[in-house]
C-alpha positions in Angstrom: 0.0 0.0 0.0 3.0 2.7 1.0 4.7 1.8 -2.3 1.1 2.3 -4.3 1.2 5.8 -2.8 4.7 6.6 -3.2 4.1 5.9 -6.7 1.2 7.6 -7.0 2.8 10.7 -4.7 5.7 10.5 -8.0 3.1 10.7 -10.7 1.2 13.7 -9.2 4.6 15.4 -8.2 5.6 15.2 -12.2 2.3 16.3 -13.2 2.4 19.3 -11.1 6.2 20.4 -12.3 5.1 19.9 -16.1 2.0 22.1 -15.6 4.7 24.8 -13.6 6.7 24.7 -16.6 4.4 24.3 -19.3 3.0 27.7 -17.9 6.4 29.4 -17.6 6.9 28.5 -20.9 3.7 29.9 -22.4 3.7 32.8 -20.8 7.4 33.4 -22.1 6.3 32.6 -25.6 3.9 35.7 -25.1 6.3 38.2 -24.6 7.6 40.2 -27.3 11.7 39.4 -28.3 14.2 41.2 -26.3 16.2 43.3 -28.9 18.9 44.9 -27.8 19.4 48.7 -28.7 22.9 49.4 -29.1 24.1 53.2 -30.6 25.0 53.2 -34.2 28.0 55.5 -33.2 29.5 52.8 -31.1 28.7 49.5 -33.0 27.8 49.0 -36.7 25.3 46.3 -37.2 25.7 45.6 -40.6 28.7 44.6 -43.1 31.1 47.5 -43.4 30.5 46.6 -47.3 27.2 47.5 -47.5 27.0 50.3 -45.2 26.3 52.8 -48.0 23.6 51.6 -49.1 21.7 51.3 -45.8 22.9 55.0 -44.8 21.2 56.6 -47.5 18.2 54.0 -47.6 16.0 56.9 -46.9 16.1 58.4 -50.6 15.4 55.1 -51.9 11.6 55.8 -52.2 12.4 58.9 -54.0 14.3 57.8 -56.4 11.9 55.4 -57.3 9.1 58.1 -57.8 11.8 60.8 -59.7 10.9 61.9 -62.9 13.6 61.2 -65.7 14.1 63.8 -68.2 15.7 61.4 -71.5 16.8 64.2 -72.6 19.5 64.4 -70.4 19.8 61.0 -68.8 23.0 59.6 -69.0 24.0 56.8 -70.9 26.6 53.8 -70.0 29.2 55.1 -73.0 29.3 58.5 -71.4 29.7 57.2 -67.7 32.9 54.9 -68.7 34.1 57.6 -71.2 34.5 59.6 -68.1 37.2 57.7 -66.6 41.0 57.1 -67.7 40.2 53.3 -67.5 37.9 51.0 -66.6 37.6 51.0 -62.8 39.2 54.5 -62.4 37.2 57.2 -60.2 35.5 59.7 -62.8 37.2 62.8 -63.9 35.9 66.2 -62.9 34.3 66.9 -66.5 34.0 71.2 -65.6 35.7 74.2 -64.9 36.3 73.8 -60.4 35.1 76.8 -58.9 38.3 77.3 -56.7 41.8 75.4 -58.2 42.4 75.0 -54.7 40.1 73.5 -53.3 40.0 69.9 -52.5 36.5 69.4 -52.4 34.7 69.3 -49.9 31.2 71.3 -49.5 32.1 72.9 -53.0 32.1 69.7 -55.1 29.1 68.0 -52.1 26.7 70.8 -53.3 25.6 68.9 -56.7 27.0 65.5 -55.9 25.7 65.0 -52.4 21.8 64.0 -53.3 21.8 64.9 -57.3 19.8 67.0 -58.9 19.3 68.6 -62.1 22.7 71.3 -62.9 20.9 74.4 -64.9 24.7 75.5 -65.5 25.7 72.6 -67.1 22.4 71.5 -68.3 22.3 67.6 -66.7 21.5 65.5 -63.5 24.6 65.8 -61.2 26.1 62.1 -60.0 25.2 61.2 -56.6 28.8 60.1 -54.7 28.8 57.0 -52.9 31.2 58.5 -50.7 30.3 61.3 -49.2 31.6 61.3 -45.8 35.4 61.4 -47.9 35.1 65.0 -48.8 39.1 64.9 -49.8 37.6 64.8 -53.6 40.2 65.8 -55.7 42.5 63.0 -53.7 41.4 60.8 -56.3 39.4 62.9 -58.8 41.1 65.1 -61.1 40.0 67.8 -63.9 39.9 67.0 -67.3 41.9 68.6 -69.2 42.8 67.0 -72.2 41.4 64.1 -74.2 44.9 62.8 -75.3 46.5 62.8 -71.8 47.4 59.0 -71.8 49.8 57.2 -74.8 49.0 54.1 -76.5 50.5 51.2 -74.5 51.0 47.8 -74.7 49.1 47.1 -71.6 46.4 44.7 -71.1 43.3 46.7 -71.5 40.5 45.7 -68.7 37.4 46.0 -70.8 34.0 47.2 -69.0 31.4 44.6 -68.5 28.4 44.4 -70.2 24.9 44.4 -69.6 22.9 41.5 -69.6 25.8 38.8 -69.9 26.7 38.6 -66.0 23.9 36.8 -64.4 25.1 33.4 -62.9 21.8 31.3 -64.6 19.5 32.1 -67.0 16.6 34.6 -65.2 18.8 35.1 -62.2 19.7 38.8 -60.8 22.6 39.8 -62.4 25.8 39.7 -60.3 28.1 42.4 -59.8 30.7 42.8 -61.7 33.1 45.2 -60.2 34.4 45.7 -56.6 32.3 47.2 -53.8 35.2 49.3 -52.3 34.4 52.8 -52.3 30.9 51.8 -54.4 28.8 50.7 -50.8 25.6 52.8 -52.2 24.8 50.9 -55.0 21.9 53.8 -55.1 24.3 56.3 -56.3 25.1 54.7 -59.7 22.1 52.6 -60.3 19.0 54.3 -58.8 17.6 57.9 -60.0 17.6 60.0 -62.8 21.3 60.1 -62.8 22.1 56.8 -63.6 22.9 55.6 -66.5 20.3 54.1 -68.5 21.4 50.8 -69.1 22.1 49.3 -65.1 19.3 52.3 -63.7 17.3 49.6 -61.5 14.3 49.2 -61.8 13.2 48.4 -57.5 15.6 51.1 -55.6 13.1 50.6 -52.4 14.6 47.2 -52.1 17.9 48.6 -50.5 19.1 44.9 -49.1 20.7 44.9 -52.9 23.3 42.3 -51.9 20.8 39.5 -50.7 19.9 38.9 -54.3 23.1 40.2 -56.2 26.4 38.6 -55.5 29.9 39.7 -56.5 31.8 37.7 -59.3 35.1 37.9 -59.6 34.6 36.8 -63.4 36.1 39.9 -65.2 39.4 39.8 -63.1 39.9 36.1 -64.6 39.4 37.4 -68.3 42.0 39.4 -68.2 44.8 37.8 -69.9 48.4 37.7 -69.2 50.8 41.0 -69.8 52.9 40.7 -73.0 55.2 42.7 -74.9 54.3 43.5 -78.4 57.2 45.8 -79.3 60.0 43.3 -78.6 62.0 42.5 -81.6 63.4 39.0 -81.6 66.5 40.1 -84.5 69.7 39.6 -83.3 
C-alpha cells in the first residue's frame, strides 16, 4: 500500500512540475523578443561593405518616384568615357570653382543627393562617398582628351549588360568591386544613372541578398605581353 502511494505521490509530483513549466513556458512565448538597442555610433550592425547603401536608404523611395528627363539622362558610354580606365574614379568633367580646393562642400553641393545642374544643363552624379570629402585625392580635372599614350598594356574591358547573371533569369551579379561603391543607389537608382544598369526596384535597399559579387572579369583578363620586342639579333 505505501509503495502504491509513493508511486502515485511520483506521478502527481511530475504532473504538477510539467503544468509549472508548461505555464512558464507559455507565458514566455507571449512576450515580445528582447532586442537589444545598441548606438549606431559605437557598434555597426551591418557589413562594413554594404553600409552605403543602408545609410542613404531613406532616398530610396524617391528615387523610385523621380521623374527622368531622356533628354538628359545619362548613358553607360558616357559614364565609362569619363574615366582614364575601366575602374578608375571619374574625372571632374568642368571648370572647379576654386583650383584649390580639395573638395569638400564645394564639389558635395551637386553630388551629395543629385539633382538637375541648370549650369551645365544635366542630373549631377550622386557620390557614394560622401563622408570622404578629400575629392580631388582621387578625382582630377579633365583637361585633355589625349592625356594618356597608347600602351601595350592589357586593356580591362568594361562589362556588359545583360551577360553577368550566374543562370538564366537570375539577378545579375556584380561585376566590379564594392570598395568605395557601398551605395549601389548612387550609380544605379535615380535619374542620374545611367540608363542601361538604372534599376528598376531602388526601395529594395538589401541589394546584396539577391546580387552577388563575381570575380569573373578579373579572370578574363589575360596575361601581360610585350608587343614591341623585336626578336633580331
Amino acid at each position: 500500500m505505501k509503495k502504491r502511494l509513493g508511486i502515485i505521490s511520483l506521478f502527481v509530483l511530475l504532473f504538477i512540475a510539467f503544468i509549472i513549466i508548461w505555464n512558464f513556458s507559455y507565458q514566455t512565448g507571449k512576450e515580445e523578443a528582447y532586442i537589444p538597442i545598441i548606438e549606431e555610433s559605437q557598434y555597426k550592425t551591418y557589413i562594413p561593405s554594404e553600409r552605403g547603401v543602408f545609410e542613404r536608404s531613406e532616398f530610396a523611395l524617391e528615387y523610385a518616384n523621380m521623374p527622368v528627363d531622356k533628354n538628359h539622362q545619362r548613358t553607360l558610354d558616357s559614364y565609362y568615357d569619363n574615366r582614364a580606365y575601366h575602374g578608375a574614379p571619374p574625372s571632374i568633367p568642368h571648370a572647379i570653382k576654386d583650383e584649390k580646393n580639395l573638395g569638400g562642400n564645394t564639389c558635395l553641393q551637386c553630388h551629395q543627393n543629385g539633382g538637375f545642374v541648370e549650369k551645365f544643363n544635366a542630373y549631377a552624379p550622386v557620390t557614394p562617398h560622401p563622408e570622404m570629402i578629400n575629392c580631388r585625392q582621387c578625382h582630377v580635372a579633365q583637361n585633355s582628351n589625349t592625356l594618356f599614350k597608347p600602351s601595350n598594356l592589357a586593356k580591362v574591358h568594361a562589362p556588359k549588360v545583360g551577360v553577368n547573371n550566374a543562370l538564366i533569369g537570375t539577378p545579375p551579379m556584380i561585376p566590379h568591386q564594392i570598395q568605395m561603391r557601398e551605395n549601389c543607389l548612387s550609380c544605379h537608382a535615380g535619374p542620374a544613372a545611367p540608363e542601361e544598369i538604372r534599376v528598376t526596384h531602388p526601395e529594395r535597399i538589401n541589394c546584396r541578398q539577391c546580387h552577388v559579387p563575381t570575380d569573373r572579369v578579373v579572370r578574363e583578363i589575360k596575361p601581360f605581353t610585350r608587343t614591341n620586342s623585336s626578336n633580331d639579333e
